[in-house]
N, CA, C and O atoms as CSV, one atom per row, in Angstrom:
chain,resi,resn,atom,element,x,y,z
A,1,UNK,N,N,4.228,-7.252,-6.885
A,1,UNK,CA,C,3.503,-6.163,-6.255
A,1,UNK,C,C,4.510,-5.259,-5.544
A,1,UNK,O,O,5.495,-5.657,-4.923
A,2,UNK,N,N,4.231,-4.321,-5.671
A,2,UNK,CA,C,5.330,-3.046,-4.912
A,2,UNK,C,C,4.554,-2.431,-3.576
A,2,UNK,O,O,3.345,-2.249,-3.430
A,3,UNK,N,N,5.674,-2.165,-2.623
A,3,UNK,CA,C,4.716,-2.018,-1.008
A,3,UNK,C,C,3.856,-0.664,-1.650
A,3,UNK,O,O,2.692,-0.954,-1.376
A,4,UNK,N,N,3.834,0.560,-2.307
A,4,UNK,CA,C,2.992,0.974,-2.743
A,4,UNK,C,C,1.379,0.611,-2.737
A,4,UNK,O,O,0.447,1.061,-2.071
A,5,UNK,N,N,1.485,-0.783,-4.163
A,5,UNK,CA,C,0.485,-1.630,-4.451
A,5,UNK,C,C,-0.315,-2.050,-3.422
A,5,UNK,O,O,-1.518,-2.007,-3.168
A,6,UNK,N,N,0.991,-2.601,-2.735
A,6,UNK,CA,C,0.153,-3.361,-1.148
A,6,UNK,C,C,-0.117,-2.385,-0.148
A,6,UNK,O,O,-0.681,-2.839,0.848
A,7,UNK,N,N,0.123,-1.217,-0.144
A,7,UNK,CA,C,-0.643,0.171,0.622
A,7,UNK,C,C,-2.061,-0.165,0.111
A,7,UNK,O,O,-2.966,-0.398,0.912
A,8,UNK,N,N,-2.245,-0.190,-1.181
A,8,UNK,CA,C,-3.301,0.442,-1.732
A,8,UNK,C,C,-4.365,-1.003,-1.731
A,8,UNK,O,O,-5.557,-0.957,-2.035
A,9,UNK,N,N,-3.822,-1.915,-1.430
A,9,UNK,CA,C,-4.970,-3.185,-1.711
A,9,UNK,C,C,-5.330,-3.083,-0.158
A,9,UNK,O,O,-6.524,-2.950,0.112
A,10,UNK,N,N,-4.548,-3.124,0.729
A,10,UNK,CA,C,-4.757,-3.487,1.738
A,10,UNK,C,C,-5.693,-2.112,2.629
A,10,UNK,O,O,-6.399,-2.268,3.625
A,11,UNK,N,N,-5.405,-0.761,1.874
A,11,UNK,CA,C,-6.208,0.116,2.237
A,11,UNK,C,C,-7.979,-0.142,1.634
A,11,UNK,O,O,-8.920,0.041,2.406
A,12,UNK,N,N,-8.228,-0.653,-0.068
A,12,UNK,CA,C,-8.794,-0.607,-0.206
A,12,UNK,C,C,-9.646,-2.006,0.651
A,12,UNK,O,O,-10.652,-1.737,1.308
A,13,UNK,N,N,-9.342,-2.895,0.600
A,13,UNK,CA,C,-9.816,-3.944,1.503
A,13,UNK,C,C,-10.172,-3.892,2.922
A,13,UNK,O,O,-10.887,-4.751,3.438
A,14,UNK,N,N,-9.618,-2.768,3.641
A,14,UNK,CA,C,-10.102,-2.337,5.224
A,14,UNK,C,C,-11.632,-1.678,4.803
A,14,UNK,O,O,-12.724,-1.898,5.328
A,15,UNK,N,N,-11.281,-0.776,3.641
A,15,UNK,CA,C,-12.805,0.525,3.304
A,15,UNK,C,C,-13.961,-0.572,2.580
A,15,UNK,O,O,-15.060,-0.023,2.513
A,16,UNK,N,N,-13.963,-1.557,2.195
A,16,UNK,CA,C,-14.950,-2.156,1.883
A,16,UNK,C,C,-15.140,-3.318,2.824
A,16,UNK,O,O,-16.041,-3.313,3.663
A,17,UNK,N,N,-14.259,-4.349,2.679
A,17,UNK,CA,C,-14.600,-5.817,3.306
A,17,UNK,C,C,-14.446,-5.554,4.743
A,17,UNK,O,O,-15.179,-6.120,5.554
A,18,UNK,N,N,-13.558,-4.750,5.093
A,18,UNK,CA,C,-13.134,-4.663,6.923
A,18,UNK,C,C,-13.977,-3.617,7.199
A,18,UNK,O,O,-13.713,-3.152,8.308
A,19,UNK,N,N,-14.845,-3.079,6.672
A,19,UNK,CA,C,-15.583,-1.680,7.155
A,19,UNK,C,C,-14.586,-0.321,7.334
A,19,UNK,O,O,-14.509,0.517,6.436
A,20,UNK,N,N,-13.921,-0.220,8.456
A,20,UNK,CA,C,-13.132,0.770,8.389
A,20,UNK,C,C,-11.745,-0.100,9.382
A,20,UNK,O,O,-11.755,-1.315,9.582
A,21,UNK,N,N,-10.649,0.843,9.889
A,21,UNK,CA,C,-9.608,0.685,10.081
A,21,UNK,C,C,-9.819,0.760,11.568
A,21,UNK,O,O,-10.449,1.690,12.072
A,22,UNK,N,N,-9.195,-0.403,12.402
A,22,UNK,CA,C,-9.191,-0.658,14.198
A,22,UNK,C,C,-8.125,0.972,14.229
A,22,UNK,O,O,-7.369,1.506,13.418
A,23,UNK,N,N,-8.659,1.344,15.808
A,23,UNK,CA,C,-7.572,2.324,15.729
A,23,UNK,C,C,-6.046,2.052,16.259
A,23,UNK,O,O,-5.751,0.984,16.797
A,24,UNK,N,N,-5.221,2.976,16.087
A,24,UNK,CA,C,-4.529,2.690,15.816
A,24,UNK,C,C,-3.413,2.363,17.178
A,24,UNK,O,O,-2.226,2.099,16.982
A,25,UNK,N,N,-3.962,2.429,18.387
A,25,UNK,CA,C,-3.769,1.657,19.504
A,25,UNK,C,C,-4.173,0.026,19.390
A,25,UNK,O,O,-3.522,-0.928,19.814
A,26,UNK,N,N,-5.290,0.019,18.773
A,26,UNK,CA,C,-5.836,-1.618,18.756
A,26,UNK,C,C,-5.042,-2.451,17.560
A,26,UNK,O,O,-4.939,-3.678,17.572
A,27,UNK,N,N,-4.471,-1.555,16.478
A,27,UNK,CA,C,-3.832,-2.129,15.389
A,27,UNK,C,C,-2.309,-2.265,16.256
A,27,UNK,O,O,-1.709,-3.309,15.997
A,28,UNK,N,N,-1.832,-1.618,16.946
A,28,UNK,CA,C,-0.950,-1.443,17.508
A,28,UNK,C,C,-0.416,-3.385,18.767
A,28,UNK,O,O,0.382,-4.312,18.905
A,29,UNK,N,N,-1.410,-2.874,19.163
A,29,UNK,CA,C,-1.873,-4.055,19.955
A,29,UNK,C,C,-1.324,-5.955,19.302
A,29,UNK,O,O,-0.566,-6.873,19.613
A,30,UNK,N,N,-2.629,-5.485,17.978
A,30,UNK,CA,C,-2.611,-7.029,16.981
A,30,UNK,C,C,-1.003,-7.002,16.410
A,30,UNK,O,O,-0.568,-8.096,16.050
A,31,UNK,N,N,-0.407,-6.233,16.340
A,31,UNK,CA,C,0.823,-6.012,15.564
A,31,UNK,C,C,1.780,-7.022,16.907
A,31,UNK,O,O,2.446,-7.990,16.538
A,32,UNK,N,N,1.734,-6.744,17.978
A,32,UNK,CA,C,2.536,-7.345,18.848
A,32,UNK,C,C,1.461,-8.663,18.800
A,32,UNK,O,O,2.250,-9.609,18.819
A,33,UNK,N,N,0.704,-8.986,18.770
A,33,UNK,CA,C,0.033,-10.472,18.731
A,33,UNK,C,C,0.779,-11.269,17.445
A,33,UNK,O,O,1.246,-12.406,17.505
A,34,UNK,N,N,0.773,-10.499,16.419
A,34,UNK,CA,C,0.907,-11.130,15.373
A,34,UNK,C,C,2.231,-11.430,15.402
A,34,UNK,O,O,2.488,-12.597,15.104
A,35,UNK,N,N,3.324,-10.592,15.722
A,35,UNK,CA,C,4.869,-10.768,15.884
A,35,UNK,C,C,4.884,-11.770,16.978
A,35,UNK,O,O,6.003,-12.284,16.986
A,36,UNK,N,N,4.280,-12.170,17.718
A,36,UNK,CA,C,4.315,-13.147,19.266
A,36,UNK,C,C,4.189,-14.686,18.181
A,36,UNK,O,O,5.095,-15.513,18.082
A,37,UNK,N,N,3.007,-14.753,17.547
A,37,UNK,CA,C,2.705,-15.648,16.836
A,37,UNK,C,C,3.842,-15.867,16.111
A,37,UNK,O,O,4.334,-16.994,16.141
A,38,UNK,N,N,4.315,-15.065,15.512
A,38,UNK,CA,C,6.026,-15.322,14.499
A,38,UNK,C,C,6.832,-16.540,15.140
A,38,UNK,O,O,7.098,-17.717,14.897
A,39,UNK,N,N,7.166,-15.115,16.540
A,39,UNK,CA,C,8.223,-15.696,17.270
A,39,UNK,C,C,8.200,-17.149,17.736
A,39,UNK,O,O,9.162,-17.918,17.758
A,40,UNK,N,N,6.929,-17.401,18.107
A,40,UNK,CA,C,6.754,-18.728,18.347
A,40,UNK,C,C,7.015,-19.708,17.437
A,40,UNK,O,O,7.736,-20.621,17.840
A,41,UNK,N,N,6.638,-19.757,16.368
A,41,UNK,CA,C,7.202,-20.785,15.237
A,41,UNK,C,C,8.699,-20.324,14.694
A,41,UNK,O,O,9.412,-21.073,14.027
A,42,UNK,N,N,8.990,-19.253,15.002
A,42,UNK,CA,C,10.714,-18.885,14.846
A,42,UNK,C,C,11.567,-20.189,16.010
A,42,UNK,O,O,12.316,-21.099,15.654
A,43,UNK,N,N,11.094,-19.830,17.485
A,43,UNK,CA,C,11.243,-20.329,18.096
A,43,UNK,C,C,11.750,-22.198,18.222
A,43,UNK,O,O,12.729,-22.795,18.671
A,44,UNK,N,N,10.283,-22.645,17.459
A,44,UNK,CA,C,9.898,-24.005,17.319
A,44,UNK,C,C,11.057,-24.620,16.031
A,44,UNK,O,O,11.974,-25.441,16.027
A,45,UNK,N,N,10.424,-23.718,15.011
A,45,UNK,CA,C,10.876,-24.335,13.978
A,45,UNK,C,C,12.422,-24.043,13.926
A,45,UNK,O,O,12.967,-25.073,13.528
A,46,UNK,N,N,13.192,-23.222,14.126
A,46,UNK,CA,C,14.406,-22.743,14.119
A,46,UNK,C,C,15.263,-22.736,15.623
A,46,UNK,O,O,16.492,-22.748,15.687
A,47,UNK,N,N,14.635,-22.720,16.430
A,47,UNK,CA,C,15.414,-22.429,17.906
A,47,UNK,C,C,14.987,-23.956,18.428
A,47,UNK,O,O,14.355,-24.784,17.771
A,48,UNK,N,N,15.503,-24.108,19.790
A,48,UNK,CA,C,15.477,-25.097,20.676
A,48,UNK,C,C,13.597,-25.484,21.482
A,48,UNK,O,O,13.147,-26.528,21.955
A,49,UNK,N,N,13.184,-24.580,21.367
A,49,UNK,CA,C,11.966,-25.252,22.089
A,49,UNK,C,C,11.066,-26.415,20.959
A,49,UNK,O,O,11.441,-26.333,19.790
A,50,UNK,N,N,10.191,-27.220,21.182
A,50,UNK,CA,C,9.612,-28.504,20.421
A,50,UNK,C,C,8.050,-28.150,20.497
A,50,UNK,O,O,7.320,-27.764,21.409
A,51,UNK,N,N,7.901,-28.380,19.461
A,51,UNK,CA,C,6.197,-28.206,19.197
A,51,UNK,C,C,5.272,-28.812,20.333
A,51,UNK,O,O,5.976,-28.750,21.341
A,52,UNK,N,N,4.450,-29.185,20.568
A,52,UNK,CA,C,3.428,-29.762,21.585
A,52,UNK,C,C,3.117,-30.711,20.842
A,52,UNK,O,O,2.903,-30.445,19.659
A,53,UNK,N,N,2.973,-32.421,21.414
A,53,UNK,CA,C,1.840,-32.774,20.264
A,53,UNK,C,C,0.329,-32.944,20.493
A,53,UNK,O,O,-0.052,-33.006,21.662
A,54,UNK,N,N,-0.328,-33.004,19.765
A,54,UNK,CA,C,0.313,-33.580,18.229
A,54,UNK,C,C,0.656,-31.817,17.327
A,54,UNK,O,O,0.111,-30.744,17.067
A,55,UNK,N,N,1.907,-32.552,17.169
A,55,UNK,CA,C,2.220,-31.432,16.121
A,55,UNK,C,C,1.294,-30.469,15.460
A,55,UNK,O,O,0.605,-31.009,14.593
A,56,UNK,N,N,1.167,-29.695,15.561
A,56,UNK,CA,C,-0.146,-28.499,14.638
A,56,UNK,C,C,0.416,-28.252,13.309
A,56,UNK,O,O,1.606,-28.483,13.096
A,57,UNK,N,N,-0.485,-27.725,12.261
A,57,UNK,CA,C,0.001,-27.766,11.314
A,57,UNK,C,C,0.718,-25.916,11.043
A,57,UNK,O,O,0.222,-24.990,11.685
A,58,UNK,N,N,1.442,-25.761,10.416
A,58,UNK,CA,C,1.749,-23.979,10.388
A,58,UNK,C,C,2.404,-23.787,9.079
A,58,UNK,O,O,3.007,-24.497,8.274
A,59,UNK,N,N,1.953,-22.211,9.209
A,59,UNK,CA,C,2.181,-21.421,7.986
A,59,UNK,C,C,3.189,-20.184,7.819
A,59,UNK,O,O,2.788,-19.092,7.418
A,60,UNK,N,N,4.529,-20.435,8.156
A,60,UNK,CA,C,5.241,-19.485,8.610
A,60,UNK,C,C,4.969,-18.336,7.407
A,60,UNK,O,O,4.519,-17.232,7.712
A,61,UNK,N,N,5.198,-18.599,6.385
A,61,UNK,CA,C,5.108,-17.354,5.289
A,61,UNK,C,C,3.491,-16.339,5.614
A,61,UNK,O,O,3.433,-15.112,5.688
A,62,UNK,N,N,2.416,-17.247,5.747
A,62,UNK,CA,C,1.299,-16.699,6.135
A,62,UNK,C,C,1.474,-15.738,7.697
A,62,UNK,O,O,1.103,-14.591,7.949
A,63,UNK,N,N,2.114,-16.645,8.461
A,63,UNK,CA,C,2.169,-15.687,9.765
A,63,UNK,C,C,3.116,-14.757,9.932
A,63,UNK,O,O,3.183,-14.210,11.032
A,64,UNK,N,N,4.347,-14.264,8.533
A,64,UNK,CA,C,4.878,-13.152,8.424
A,64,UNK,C,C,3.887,-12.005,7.431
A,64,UNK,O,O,4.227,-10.822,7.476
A,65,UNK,N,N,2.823,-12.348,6.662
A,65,UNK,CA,C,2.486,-12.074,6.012
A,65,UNK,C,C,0.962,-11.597,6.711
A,65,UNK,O,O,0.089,-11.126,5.982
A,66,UNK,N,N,0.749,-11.771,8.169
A,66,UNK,CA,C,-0.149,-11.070,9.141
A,66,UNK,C,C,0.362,-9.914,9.885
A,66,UNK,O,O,-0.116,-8.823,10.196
A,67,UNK,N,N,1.904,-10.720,10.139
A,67,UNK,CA,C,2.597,-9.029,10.422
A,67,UNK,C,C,2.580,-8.078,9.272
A,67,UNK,O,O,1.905,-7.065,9.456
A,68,UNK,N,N,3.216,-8.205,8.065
A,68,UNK,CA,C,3.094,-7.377,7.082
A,68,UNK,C,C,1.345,-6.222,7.092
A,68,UNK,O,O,1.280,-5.007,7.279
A,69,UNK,N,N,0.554,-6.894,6.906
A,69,UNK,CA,C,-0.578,-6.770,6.980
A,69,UNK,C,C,-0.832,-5.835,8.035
A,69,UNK,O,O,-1.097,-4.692,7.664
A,70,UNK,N,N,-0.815,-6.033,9.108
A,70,UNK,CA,C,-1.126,-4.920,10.235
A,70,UNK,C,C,0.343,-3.942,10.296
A,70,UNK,O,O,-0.098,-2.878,10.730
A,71,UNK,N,N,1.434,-3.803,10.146
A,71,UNK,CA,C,2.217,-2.900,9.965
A,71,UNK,C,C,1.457,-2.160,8.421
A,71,UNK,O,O,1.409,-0.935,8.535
A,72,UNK,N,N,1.066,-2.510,7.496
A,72,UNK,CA,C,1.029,-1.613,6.338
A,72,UNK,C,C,-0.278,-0.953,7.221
A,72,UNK,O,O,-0.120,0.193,7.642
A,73,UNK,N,N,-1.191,-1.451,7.426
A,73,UNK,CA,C,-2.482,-1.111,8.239
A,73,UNK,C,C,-1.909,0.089,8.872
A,73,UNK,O,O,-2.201,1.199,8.426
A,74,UNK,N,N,-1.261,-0.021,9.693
A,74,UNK,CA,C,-0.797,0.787,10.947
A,74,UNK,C,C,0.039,1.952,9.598
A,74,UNK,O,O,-0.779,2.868,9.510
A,75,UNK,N,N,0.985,2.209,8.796
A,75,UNK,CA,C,1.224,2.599,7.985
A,75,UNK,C,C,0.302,3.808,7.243
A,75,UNK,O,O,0.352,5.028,7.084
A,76,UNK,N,N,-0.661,2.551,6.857
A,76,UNK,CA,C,-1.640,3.780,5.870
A,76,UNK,C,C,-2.301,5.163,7.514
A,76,UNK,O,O,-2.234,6.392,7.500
A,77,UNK,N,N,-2.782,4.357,8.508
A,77,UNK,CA,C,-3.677,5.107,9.191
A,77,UNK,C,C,-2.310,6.254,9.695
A,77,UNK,O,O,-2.498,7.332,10.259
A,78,UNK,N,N,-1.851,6.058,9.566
A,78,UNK,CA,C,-0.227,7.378,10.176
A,78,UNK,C,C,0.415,7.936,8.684
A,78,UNK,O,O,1.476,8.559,8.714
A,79,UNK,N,N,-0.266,7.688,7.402
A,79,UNK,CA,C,0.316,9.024,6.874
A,79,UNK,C,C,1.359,8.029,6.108
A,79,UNK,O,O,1.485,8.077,4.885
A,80,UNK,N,N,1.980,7.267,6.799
A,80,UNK,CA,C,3.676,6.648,6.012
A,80,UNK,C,C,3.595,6.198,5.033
A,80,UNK,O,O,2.688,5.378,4.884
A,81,UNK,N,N,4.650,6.555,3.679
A,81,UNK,CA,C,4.550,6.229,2.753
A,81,UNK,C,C,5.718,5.012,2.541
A,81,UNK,O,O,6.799,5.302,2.028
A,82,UNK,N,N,5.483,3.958,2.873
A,82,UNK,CA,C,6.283,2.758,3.542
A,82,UNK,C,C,7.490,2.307,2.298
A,82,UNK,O,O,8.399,1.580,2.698
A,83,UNK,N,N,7.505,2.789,0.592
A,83,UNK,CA,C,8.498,2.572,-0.096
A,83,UNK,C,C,9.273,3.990,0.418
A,83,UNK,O,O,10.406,3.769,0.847
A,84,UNK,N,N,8.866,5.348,0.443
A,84,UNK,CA,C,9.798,6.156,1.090
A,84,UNK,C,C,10.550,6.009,2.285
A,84,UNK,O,O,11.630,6.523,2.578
A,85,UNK,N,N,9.852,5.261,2.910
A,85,UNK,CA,C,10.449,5.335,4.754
A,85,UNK,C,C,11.224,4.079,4.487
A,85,UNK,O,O,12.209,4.075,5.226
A,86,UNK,N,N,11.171,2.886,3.638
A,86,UNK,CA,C,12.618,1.726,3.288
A,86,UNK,C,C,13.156,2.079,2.925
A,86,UNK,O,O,14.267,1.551,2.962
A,87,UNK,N,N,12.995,3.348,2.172
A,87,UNK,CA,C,14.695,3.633,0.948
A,87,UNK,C,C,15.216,4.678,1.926
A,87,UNK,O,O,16.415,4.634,2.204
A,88,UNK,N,N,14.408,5.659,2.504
A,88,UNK,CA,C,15.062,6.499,3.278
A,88,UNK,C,C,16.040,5.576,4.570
A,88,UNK,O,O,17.226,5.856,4.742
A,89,UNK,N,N,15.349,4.496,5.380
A,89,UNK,CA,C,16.093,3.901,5.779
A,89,UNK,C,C,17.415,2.680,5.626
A,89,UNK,O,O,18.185,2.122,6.408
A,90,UNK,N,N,17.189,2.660,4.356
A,90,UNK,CA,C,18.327,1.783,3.487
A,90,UNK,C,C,19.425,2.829,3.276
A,90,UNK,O,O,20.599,2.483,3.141
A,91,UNK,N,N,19.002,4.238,3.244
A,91,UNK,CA,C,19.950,4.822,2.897
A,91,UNK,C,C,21.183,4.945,4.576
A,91,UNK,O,O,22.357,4.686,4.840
A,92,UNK,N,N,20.324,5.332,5.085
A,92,UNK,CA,C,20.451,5.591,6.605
A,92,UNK,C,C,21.557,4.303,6.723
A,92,UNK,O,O,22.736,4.646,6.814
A,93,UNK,N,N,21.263,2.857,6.729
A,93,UNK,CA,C,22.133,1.850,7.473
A,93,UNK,C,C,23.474,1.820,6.197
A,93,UNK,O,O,24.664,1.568,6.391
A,94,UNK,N,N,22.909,2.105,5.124
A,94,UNK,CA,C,24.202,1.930,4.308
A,94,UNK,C,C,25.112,3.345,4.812
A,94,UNK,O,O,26.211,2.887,5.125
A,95,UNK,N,N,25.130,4.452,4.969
A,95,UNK,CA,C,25.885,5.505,5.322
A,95,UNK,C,C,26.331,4.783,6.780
A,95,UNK,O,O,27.535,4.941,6.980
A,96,UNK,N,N,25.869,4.274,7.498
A,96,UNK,CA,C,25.886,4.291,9.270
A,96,UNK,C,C,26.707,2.887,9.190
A,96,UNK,O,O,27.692,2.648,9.889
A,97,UNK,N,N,26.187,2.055,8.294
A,97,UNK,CA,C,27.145,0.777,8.865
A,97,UNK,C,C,27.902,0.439,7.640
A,97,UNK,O,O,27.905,-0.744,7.301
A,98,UNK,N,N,28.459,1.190,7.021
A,98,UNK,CA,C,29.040,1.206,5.603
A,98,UNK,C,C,30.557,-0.148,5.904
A,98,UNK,O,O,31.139,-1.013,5.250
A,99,UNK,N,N,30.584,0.255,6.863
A,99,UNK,CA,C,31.845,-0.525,7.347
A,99,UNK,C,C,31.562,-1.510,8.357
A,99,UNK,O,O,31.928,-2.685,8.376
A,100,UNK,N,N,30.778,-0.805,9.297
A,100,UNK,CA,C,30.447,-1.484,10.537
A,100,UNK,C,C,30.294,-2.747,10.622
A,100,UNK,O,O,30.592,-3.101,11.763
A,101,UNK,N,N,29.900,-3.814,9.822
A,101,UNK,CA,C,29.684,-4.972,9.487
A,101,UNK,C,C,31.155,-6.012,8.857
A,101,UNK,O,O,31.791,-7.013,9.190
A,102,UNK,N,N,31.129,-5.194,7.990
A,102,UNK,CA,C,32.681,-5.494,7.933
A,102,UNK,C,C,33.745,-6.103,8.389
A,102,UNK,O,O,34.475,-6.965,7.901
A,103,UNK,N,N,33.737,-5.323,9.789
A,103,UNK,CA,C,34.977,-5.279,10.841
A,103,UNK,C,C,34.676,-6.321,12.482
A,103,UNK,O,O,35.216,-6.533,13.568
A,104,UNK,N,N,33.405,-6.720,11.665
A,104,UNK,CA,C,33.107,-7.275,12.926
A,104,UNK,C,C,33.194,-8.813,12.702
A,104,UNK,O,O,32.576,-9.547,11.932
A,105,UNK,N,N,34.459,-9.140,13.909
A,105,UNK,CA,C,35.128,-10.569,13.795
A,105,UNK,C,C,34.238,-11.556,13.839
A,105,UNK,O,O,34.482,-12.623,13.276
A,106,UNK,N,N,32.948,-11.319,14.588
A,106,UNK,CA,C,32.179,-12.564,14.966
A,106,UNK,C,C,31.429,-12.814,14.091
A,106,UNK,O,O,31.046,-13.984,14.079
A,107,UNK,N,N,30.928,-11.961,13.079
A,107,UNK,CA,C,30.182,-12.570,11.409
A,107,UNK,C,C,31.511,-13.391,10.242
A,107,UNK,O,O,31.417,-13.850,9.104
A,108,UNK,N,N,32.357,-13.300,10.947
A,108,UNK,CA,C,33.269,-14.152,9.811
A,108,UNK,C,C,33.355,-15.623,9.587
A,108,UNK,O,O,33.688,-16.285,10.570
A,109,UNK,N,N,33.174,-16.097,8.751
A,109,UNK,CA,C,32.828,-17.774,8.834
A,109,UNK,C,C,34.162,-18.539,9.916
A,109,UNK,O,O,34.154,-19.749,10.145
């Protein structure tokens, strides 16, 4: 599927099954809920803090895939055409950090 595609499923799925689109303060809102939720199993599963028990069960791909979801959301209701605004910004870090990465001692194995 191309983020295009997923503009267009996820638009058509707000206009039928979701009724219409939260605005875009309240989508705004769930977008930091949903990234909180990330961080927390970033946290758990990858960083130093320990689950609670009993252990819960989790879905990290699913809970990046709620952020996805309300960013394209937030996306369609503002106009952004989200494969233009990655390539435009791919272009952007490749000109800007063409080197920048490079030279920097502390990414070196």
């Amino acid at each position: 599927m191309t983020i295009s595609e997923a503009q267009t499923m996820v638009d058509r799925w707000i206009n039928t099954t979701g009724v219409r689109y939260f605005n875009e303060l309240t989508n705004t809102a769930i977008l930091m809920e949903e990234v909180g939720e990330l961080a927390r199993l970033m946290a758990r599963i990858y960083g130093e803090q320990s689950f609670k028990e009993p252990k819960p069960e989790y879905d990290l791909a699913d809970e990046m895939a709620d952020v996805l979801w309300v960013l394209i959301c937030l996306a369609n209701q503002t106009g952004i055409d989200l494969t233009s605004a990655l390539n435009r910004n791919m272009e952007k870090k490749t000109t800007r950090d063409a080197n920048r990465h490079q030279g920097n001692r502390k990414l070196k194995p």
